[in-house]
N, C-alpha and C positions, 0 to 999 in steps of 0.2 A: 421880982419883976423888974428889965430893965426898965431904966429913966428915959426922956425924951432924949439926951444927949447922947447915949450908948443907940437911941432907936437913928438916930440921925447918922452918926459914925456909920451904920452900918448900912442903909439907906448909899448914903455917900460912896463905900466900898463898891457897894454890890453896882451901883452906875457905872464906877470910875471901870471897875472889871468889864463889866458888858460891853462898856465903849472901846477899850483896849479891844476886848473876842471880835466885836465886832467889825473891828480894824485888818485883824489879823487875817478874817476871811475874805474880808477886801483883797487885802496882798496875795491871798491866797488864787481868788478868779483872777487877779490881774495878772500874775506868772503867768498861769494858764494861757490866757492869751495872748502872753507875750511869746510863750512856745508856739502857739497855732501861727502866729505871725508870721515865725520863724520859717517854719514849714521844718524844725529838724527839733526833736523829741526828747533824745535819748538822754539821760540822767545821768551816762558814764561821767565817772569823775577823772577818765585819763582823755590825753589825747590820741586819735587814733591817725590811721593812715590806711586807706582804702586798697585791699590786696583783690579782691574781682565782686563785679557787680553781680549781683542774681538777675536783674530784669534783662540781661545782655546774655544768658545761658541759651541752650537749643528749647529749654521748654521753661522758659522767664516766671519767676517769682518778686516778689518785692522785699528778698531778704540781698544784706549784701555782708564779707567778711573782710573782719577789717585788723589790720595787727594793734593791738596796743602799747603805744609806745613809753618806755618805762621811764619812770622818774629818774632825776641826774643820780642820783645816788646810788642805784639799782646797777648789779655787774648783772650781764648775760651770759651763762656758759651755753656753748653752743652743743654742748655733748649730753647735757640733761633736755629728756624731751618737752616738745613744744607742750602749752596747756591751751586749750578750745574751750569758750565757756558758751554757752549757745541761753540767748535767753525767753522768758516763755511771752507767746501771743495769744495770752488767755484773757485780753481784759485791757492791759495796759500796755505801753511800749517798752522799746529797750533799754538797757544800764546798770540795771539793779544790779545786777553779778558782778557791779565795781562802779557802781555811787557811794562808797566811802574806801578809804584807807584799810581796813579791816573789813577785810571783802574777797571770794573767790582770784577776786583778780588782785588784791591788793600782800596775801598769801603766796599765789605763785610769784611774784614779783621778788618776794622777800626769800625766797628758796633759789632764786636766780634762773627764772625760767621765762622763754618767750613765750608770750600770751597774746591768743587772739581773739576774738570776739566777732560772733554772729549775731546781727543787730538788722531790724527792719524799719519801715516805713509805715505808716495807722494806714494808710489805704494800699488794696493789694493788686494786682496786674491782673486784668481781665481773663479769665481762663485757667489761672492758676489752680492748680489741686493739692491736695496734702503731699501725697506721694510725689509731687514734683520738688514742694517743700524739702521732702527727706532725702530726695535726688541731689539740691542743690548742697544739703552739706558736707556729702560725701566728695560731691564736688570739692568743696572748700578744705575738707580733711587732707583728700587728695594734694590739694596744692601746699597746704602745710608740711607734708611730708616731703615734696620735691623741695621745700626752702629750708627743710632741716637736714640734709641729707646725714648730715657724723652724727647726728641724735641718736643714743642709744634706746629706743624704741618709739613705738609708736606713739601719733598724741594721746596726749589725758585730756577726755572730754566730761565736760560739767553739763549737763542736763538739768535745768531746773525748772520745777512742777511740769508744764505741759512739755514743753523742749525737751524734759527726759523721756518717752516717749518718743519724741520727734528725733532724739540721739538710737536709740533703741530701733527704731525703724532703717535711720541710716546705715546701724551697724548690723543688721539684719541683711542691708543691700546688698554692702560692702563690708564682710568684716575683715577683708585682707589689708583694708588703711585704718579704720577706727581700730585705737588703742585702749586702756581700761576704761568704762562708764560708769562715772559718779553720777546716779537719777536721783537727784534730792526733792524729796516730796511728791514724787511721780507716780501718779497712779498708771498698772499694770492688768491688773484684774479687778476690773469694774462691779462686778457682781458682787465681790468680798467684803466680808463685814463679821462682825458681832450681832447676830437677829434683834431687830428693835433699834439699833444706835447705827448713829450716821445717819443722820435724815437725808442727805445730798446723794444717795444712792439711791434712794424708793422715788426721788422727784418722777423719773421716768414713768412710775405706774401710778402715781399719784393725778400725772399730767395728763394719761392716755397715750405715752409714749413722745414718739418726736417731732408732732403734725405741727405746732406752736411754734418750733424754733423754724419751720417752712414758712407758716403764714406770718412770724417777723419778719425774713427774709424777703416775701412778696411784698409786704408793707416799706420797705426799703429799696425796691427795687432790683431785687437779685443779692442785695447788701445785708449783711447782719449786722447788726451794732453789738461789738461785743462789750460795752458797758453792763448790759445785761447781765452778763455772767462775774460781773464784779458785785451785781445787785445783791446775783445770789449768794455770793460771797457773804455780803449786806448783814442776809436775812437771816444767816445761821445763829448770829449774837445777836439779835437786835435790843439787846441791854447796852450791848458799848456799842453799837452802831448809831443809837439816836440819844444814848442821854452820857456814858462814862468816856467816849473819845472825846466830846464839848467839852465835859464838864471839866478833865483833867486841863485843858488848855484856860476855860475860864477861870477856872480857879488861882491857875499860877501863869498868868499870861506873860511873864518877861521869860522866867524860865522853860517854858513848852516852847516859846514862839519859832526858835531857832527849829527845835526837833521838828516840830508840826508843820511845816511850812516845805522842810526837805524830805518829806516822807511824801506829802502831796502834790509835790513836783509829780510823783510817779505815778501817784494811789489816782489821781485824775488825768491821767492823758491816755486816755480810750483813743481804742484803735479799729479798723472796721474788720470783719472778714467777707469773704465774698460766702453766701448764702449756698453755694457746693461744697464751699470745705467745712461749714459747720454742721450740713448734714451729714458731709461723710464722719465727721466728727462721733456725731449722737447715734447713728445708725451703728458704726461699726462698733463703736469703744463703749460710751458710757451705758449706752444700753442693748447693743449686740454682745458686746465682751469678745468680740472675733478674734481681737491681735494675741490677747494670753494664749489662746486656743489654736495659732495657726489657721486660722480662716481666711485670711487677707491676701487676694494676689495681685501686685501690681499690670497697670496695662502693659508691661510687657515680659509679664511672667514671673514674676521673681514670687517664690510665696515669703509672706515675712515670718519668719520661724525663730524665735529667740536661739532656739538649743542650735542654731547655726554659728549664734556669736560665740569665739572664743577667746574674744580679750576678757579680764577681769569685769564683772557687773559688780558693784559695789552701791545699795539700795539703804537710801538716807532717809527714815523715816523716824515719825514721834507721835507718843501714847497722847500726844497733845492736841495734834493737828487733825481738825474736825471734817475736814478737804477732802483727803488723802491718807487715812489711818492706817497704821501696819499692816492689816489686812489687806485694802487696795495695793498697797504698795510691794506686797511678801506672796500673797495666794499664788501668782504665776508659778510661781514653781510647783507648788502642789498639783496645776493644772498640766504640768508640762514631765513632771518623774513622779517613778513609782517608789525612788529610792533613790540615796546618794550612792551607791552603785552605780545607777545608773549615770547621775550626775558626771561620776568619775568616768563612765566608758565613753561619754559623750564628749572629755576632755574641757570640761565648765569649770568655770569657777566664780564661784556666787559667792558673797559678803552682804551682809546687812549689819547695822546697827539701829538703833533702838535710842532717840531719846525720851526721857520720861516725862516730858512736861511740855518742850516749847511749842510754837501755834507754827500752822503752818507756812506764815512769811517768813517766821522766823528762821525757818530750814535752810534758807538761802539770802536773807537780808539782815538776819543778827549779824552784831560783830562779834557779841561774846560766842556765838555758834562759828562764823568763819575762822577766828581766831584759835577755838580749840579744835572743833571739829576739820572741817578745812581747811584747815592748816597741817592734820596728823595724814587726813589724806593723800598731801602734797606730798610731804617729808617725806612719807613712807611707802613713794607709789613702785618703789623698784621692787619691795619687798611682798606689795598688792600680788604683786605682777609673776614674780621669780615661784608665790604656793604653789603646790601642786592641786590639782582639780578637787573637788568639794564642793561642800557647803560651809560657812564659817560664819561667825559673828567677832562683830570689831566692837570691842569694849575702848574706851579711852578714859583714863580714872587723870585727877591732878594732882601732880606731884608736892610732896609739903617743901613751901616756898617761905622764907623772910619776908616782912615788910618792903625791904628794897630791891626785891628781887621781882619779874614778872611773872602771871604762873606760867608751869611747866605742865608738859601731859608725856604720858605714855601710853601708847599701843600697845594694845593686846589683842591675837588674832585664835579665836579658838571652836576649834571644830564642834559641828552641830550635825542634828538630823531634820528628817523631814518631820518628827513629832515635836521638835520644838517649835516649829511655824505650826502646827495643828495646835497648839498648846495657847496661843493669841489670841484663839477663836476663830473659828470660820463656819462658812455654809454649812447648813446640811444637806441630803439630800433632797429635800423638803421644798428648801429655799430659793437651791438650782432650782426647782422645777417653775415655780412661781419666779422666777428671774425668766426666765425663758416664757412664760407665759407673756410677761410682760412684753416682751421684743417681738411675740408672734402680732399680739393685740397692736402693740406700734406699727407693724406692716400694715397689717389690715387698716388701721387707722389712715396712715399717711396715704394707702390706695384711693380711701374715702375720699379724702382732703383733695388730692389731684383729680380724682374724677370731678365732683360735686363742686368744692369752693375754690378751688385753685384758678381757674379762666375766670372768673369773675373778681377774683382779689387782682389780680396780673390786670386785669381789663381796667379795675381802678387805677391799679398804680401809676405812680409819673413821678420824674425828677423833683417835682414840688414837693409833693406828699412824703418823699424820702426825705427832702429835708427836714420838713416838718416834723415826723415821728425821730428824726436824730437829734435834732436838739431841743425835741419834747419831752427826753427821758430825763426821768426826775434826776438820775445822779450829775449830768450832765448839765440840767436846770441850777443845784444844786453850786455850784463853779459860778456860771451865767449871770445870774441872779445878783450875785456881790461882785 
């Protein structure tokens, strides 16, 4: 049994630690609002340089593309093509795809590539629509290509989690500018799953469809608070969300303090969306499933058809990530050919890889992921580019390396079928049908909502009460608070 001495030391420990944790979420809310201050967001760790504004287009968004400007060290060849890194507005702002040195953008750099960067604002332009979104980057592709002219091909664009997607739409628009698409962690086909796993797919029938994220919407004034969608993020661990992310910084506070502090620059800077693009959001994608399916046609006709893209799609997913599982991420194709025959007549060329453990920030915000992964992508995008149509998988094994050596990887690209994607598991019959059931029950629902509670939630509403529900949401409180 310890002594009163050993009971004291430790008594003493466990204060000295709380006081330090407790410090650290100080500094933690006070970044925060020293970004709000700012009025500018974004975590990029380079400098950039403003190449055209989105809110200045014929139909204005709040995204703007910006080149970034490379470190002194850094040669630019001008004949290796440009690389676009587009990043996601699911939750948080922009950067992540080059808030450190070992980074999408920190990769192209080191291969000696221009790199530019799709980067937005937390509040969005009145009016704006998704499809405007995917308008504007094809915009921005577009002008990459006029400023690269001797570039031996088109750009390589990075899509990451929802931005892939928003890449995928672009090059759906236009696929005569968009070059190969790296979707890291991008869900595709909404419905997809293993029966019973992934809870973040059934939310929709769980919820009674998509009536909830309308009446947030109305509760804000036409505005979503996409914090929200970081909750749910939240809720899928809620072992490290409320006791293992604290504990590891309380525990070792000099050591975390530096990691914990740079990771929440991002993990807390909630952005808003306007209350039309999240329904277009939940209606069409996560619980319509229309875009895998060709369903989708813009207001001025375009249908968005994947099998129209024919640069490289090259689909970054992991048996890890609870988000966006192989499934979400792979089914499109199942949905879209009956056969790599077909694949081949269609003149495609699909790639996937598979990691087997990491979580899903880690797709696009590890460095030990950028560095091998992201990095083999870069190196080897002419090679992506030059296959002939398929379907393939990119294995990347590491090569045996010395102590004083750094590791090394190699590529490996080897043909597949469409039974090896059935083989990850997916729907059954069964499944579709109760997925669809679910998105009929959502109409009918959201009909409800707009007849019944809709004028009366809207009748409440005012610029007050939006503030109020925005910086009453607990993750937001959370910041605030310290």
């Amino acid at each position: 049994m310890p002594g009163p001495a050993a009971l004291h030391e430790y008594a003493l420990d466990f204060w000295q630690r709380s006081l330090l944790f407790l410090d650290i979420l100080r500094e933690r809310g006070n970044a925060r609002e020293e970004m709000l201050a700012r009025g500018v967001s974004s975590v990029l760790n380079y400098d950039t340089e403003l190449v055209m504004r989105g809110d200045t287009l014929p139909r204005p968004v709040n995204y703007s593309h910006r080149r970034v400007i490379p470190p002194a060290d850094v040669e630019i060849h001008d004949r290796k093509r440009p690389v676009v890194v587009i990043d996601p507005r699911a939750g948080q702002g922009p950067g992540i795809g080059g808030f450190k040195a070992a980074s999408e953008i920190g990769e192209a750099f080191k291969a000696g590539h221009a790199v530019y960067f799709a980067g937005f604002t937390a509040t969005p332009i009145d009016g704006q629509q998704i499809e405007d979104v995917a308008r504007a980057h094809t915009l921005f592709i577009q002008k990459v290509c006029e400023l690269h002219p001797a570039a031996l091909g088109k750009p390589f664009v990075f899509g990451n989690c929802q931005a892939g997607w928003h890449a995928m739409m672009a090059a759906c628009m236009r696929p005569d500018v968009v070059g190969p698409v790296v979707i890291a962690g991008a869900p595709l086909s909404y419905w997809g799953g293993v029966h019973g796993k992934n809870a973040m797919r059934y939310l929709g029938g769980i919820l009674g469809g998509t009536w909830l994220d309308r009446l947030m919407s109305d509760f804000g004034n036409g505005i979503f608070d996409a914090a929200w969608l970081v909750v749910n993020f939240d809720n899928l661990n809620p072992a490290n969300t409320l006791w293992s992310k604290q504990y590891n910084v309380w525990s070792n506070p000099e050591q975390e303090k530096g990691r914990y502090l740079q990771f929440e620059r991002w993990w807390g800077d909630f952005v808003l969306l306007r209350g039309e693009e999240m329904q277009w959001m939940v209606d069409n994608l996560f619980v319509g499933n229309k875009f895998s399916t060709a369903q989708i046609v813009t207001s001025d006709g375009i249908r968005l058809d994947i099998r129209e893209i024919k640069s490289p799609i090259v689909c970054f997913c992991s048996q890890g990530d609870n988000i966006t599982p192989p499934q979400q991420a792979l089914d499109w194709i199942l949905d879209n050919y009956q056969s790599v025959d077909e694949i081949w007549r269609c003149g495609q060329k699909i790639f996937y890889i598979i990691d087997p453990k990491v979580g899903h920030l880690a797709i696009f915000v590890g460095t030990k992921v950028a560095a091998k992964d992201h990095a083999e992508f870069i190196n080897n995008m002419q090679l992506i580019d030059a296959m002939p149509p398929g379907l393939y998988e990119i294995r990347i094994t590491e090569k045996p390396a010395t102590q004083a050596e750094a590791p090394t990887f190699e590529l490996c690209i080897e043909a597949r079928g469409l039974d090896d994607i059935r083989a990850l598991g997916c729907n059954s019959v069964e499944d579709e049908r109760e997925f669809a059931a679910v998105a009929r029950v959502s109409e009918l629902n959201n009909a409800a909502y707009q007849t019944f509670m809709q004028p009366w939630i809207k009748m409440m509403s005012s610029p007050q009460l939006a503030r109020a529900v925005l910086e009453l949401n607990p993750l937001r409180l959370s910041y605030s608070l310290m």
